[in-house]
Backbone atoms as SQL, in Angstrom:
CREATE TABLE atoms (id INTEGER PRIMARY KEY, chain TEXT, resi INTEGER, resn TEXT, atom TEXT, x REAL, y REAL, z REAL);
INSERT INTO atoms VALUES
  (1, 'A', 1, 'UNK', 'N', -30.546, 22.754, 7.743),
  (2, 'A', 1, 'UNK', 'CA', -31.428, 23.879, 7.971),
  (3, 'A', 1, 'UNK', 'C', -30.644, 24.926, 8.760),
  (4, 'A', 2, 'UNK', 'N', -31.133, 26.204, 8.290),
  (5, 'A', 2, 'UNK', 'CA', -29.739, 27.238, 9.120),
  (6, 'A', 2, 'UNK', 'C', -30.823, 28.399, 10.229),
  (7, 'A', 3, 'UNK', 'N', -30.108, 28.666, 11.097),
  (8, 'A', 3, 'UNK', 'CA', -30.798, 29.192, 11.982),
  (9, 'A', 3, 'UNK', 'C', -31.908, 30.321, 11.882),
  (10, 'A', 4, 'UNK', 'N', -31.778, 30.964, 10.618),
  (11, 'A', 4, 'UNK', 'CA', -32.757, 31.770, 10.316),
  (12, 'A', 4, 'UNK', 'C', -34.034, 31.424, 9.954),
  (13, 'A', 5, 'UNK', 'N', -33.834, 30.291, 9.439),
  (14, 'A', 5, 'UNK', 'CA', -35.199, 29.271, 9.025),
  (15, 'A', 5, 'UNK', 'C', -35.822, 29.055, 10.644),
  (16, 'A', 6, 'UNK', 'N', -34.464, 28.427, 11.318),
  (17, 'A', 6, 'UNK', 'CA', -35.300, 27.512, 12.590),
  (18, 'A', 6, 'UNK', 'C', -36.016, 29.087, 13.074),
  (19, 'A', 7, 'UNK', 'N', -35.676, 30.009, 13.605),
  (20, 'A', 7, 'UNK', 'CA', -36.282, 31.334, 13.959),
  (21, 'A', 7, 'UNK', 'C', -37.170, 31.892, 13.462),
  (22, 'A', 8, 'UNK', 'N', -37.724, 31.698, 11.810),
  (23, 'A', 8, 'UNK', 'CA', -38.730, 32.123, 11.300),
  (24, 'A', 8, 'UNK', 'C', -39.643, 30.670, 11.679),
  (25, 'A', 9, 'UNK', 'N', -39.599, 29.758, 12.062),
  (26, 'A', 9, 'UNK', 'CA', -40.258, 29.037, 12.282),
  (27, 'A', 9, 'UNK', 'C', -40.173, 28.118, 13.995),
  (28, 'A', 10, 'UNK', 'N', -40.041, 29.155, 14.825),
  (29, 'A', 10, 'UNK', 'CA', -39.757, 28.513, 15.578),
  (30, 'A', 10, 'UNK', 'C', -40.869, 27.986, 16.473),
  (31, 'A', 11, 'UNK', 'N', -42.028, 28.352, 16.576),
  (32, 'A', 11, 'UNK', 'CA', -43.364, 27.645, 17.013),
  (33, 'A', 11, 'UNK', 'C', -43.471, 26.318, 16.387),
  (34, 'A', 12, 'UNK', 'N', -43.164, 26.144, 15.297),
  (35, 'A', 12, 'UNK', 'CA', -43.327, 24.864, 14.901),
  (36, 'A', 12, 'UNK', 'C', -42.228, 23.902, 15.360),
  (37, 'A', 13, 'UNK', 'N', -40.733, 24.054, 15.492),
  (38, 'A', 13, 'UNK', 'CA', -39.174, 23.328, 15.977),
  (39, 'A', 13, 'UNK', 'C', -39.469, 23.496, 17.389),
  (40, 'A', 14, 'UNK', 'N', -40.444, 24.516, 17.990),
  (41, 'A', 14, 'UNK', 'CA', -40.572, 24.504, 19.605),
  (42, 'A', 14, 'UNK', 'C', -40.346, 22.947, 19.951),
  (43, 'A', 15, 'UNK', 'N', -41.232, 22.142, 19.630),
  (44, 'A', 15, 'UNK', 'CA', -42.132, 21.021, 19.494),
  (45, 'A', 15, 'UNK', 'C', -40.315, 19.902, 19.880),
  (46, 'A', 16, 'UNK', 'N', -40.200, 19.820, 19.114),
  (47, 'A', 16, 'UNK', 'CA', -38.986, 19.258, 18.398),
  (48, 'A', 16, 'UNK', 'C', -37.779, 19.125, 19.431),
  (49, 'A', 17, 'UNK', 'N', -37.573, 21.047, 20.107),
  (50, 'A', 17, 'UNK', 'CA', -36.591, 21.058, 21.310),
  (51, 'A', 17, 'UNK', 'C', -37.054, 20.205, 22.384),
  (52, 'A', 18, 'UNK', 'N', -38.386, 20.363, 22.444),
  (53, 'A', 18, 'UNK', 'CA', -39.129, 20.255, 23.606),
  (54, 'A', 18, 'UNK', 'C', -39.030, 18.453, 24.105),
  (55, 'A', 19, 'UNK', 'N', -38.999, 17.484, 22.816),
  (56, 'A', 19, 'UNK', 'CA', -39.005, 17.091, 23.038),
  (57, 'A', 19, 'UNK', 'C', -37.453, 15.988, 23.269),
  (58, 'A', 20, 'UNK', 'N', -36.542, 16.641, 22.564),
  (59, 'A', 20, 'UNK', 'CA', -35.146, 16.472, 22.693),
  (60, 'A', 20, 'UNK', 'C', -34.462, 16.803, 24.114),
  (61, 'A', 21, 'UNK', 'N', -35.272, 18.075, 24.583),
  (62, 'A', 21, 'UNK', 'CA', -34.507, 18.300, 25.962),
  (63, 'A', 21, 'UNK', 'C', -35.690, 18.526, 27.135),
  (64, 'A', 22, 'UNK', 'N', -36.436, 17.711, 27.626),
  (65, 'A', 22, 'UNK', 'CA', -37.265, 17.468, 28.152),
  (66, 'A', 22, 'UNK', 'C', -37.777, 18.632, 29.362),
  (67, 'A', 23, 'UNK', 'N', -36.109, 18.863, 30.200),
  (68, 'A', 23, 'UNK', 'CA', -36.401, 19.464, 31.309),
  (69, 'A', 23, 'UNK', 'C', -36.438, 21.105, 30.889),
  (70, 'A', 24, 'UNK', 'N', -36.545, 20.987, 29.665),
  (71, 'A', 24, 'UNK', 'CA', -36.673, 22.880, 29.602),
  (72, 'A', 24, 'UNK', 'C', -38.337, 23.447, 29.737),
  (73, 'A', 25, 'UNK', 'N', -38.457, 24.288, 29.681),
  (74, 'A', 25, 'UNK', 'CA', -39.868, 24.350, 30.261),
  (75, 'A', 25, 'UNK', 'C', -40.228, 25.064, 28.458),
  (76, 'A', 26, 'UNK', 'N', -41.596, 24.798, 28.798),
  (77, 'A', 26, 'UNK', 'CA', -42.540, 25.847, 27.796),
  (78, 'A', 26, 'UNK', 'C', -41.803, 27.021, 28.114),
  (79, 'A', 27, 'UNK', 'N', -41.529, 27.930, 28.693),
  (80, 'A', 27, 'UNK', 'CA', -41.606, 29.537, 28.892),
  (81, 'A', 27, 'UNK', 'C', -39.632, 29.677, 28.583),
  (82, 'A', 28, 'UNK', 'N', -39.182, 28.558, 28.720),
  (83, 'A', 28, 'UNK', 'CA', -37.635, 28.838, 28.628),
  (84, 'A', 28, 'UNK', 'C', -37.236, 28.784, 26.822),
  (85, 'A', 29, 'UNK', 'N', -38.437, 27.641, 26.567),
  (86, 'A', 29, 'UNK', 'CA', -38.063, 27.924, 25.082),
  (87, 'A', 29, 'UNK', 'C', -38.487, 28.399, 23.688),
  (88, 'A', 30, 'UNK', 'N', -39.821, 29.317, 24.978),
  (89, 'A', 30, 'UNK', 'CA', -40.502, 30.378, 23.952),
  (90, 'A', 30, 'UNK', 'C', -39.324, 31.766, 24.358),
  (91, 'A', 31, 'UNK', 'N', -38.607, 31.563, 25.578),
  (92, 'A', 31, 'UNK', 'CA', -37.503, 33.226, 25.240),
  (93, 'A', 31, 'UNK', 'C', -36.583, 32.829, 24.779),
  (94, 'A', 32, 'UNK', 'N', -36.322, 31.218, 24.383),
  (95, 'A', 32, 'UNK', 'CA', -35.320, 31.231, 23.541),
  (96, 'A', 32, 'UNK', 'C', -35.347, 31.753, 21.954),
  (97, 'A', 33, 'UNK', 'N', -36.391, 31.753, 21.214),
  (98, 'A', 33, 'UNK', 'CA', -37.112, 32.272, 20.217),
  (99, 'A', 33, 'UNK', 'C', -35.933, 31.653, 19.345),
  (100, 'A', 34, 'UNK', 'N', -35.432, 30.767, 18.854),
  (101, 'A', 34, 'UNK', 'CA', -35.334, 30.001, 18.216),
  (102, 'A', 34, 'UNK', 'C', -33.178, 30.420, 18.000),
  (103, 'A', 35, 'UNK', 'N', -32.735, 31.405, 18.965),
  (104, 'A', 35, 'UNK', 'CA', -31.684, 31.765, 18.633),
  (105, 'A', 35, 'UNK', 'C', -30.986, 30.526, 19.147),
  (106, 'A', 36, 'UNK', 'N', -29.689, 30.292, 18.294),
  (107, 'A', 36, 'UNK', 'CA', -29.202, 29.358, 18.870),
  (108, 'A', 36, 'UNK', 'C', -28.410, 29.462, 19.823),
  (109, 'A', 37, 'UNK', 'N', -27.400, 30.461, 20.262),
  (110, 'A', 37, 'UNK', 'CA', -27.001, 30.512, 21.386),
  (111, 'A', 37, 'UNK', 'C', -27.195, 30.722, 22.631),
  (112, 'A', 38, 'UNK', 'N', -28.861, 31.094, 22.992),
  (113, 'A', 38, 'UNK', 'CA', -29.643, 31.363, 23.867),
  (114, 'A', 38, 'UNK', 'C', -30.399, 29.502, 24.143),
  (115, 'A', 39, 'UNK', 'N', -30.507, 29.285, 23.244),
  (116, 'A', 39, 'UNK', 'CA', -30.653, 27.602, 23.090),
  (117, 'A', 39, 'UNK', 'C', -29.960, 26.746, 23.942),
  (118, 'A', 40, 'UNK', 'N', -28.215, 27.280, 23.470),
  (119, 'A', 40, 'UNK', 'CA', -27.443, 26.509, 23.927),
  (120, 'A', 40, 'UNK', 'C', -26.974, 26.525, 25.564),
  (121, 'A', 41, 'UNK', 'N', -27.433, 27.918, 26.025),
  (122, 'A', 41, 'UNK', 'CA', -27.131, 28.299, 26.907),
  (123, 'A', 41, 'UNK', 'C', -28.255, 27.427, 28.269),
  (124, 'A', 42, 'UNK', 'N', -29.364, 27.408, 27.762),
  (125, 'A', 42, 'UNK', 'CA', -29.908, 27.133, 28.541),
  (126, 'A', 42, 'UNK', 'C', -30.305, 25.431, 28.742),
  (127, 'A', 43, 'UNK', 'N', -29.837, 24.925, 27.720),
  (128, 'A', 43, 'UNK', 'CA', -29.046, 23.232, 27.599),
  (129, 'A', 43, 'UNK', 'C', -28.311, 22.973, 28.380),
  (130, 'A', 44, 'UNK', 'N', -27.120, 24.313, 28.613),
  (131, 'A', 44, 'UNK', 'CA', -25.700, 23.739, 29.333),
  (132, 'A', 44, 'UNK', 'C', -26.542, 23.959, 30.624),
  (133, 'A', 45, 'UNK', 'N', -27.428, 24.651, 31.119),
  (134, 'A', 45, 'UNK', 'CA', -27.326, 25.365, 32.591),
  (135, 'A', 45, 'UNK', 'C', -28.730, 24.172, 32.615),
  (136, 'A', 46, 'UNK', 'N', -29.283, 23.471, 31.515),
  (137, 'A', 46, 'UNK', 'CA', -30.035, 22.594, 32.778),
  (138, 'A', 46, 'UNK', 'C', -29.558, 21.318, 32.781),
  (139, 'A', 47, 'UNK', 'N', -28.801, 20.934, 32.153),
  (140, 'A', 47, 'UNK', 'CA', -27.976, 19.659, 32.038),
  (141, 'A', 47, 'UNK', 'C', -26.804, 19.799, 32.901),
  (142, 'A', 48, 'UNK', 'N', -26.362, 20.455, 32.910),
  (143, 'A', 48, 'UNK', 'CA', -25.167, 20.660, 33.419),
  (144, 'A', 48, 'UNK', 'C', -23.767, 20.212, 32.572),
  (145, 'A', 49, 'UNK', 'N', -24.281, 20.723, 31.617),
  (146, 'A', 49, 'UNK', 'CA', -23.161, 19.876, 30.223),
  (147, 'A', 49, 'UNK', 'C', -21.840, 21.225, 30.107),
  (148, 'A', 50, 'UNK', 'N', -20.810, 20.772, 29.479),
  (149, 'A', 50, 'UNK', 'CA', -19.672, 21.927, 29.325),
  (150, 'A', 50, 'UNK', 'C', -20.434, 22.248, 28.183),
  (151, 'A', 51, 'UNK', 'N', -19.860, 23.697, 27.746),
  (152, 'A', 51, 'UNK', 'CA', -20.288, 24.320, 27.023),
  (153, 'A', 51, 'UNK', 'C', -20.423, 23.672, 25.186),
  (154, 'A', 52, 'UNK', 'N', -19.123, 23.034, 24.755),
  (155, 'A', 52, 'UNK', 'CA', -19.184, 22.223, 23.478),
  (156, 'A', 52, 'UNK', 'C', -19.998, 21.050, 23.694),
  (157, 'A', 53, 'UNK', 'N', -20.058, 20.772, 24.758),
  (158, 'A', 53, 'UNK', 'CA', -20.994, 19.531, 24.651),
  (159, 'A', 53, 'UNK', 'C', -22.647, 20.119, 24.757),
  (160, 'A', 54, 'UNK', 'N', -22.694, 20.888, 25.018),
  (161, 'A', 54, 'UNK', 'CA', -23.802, 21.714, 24.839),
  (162, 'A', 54, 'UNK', 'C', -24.171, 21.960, 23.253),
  (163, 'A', 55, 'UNK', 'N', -23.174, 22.903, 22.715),
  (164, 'A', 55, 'UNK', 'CA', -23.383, 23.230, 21.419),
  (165, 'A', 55, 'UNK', 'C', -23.391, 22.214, 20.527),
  (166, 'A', 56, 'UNK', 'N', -22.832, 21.267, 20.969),
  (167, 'A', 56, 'UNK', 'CA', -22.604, 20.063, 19.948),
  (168, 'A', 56, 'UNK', 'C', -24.156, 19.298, 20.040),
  (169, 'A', 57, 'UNK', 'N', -24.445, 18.779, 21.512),
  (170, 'A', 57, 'UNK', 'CA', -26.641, 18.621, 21.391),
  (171, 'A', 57, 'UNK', 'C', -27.111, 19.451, 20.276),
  (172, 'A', 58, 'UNK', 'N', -27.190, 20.881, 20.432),
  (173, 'A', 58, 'UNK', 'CA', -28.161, 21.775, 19.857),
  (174, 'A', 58, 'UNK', 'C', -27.770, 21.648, 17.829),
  (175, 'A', 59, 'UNK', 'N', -26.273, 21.566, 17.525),
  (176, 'A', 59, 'UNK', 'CA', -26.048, 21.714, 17.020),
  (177, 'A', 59, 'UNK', 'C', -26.400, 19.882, 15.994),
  (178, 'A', 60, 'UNK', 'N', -26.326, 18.670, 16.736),
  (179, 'A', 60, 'UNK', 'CA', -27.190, 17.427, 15.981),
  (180, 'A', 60, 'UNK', 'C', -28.592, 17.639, 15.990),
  (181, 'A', 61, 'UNK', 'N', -28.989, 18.196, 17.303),
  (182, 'A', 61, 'UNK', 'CA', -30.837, 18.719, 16.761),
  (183, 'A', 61, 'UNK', 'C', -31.029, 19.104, 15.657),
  (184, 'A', 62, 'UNK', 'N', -30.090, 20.039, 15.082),
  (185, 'A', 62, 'UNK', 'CA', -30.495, 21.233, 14.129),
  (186, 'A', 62, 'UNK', 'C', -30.357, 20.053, 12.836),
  (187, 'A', 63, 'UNK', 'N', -29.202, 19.759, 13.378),
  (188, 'A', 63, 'UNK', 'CA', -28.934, 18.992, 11.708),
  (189, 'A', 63, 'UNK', 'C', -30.188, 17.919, 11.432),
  (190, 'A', 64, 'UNK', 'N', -30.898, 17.251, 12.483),
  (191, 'A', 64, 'UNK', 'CA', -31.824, 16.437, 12.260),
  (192, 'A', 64, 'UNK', 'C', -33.164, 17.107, 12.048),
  (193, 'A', 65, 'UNK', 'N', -33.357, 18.129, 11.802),
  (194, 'A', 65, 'UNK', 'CA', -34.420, 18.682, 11.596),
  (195, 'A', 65, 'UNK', 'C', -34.861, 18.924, 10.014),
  (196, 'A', 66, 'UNK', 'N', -33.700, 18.620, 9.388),
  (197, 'A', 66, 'UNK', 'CA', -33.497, 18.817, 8.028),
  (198, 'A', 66, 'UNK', 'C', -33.921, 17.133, 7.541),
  (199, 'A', 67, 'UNK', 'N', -33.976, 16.394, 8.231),
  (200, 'A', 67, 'UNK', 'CA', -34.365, 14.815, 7.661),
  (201, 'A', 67, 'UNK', 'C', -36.049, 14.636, 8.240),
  (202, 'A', 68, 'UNK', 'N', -36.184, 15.789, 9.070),
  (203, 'A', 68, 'UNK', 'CA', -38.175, 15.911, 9.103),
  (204, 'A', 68, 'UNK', 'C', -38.470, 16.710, 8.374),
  (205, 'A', 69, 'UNK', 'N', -37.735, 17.828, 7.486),
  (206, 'A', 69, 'UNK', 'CA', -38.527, 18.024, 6.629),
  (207, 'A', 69, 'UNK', 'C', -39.009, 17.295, 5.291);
């Protein structure tokens, strides 16, 4: 699934982050609005993860979102 999808649908994948990365809040990942590097950003800064290990989370989310549809 490619990021334009997750963004036209991102009320529904809210669900999905939310529950993959626990400590993000409702309000952090409604301004994330489904972009992915705003995603990733705010993965690394509450995990405290380096940045590829960041993108690399957001980036197996994405890919598993394609085996719920």
């Amino acid at each position: 699934m490619n990021w334009d999808v997750i963004k036209g649908n991102w009320k529904e994948w809210k669900g999905s982050a939310r529950e993959k990365w626990g400590e993000l809040t409702d309000n952090e990942l409604e301004e994330a609005k489904g972009e992915r590097e705003q995603l990733v950003g705010l993965v690394q800064q509450k995990y405290g993860w380096a940045r590829d290990e960041a993108e690399r989370q957001v980036d197996d989310w994405r890919a598993g979102l394609h085996e719920r549809t």
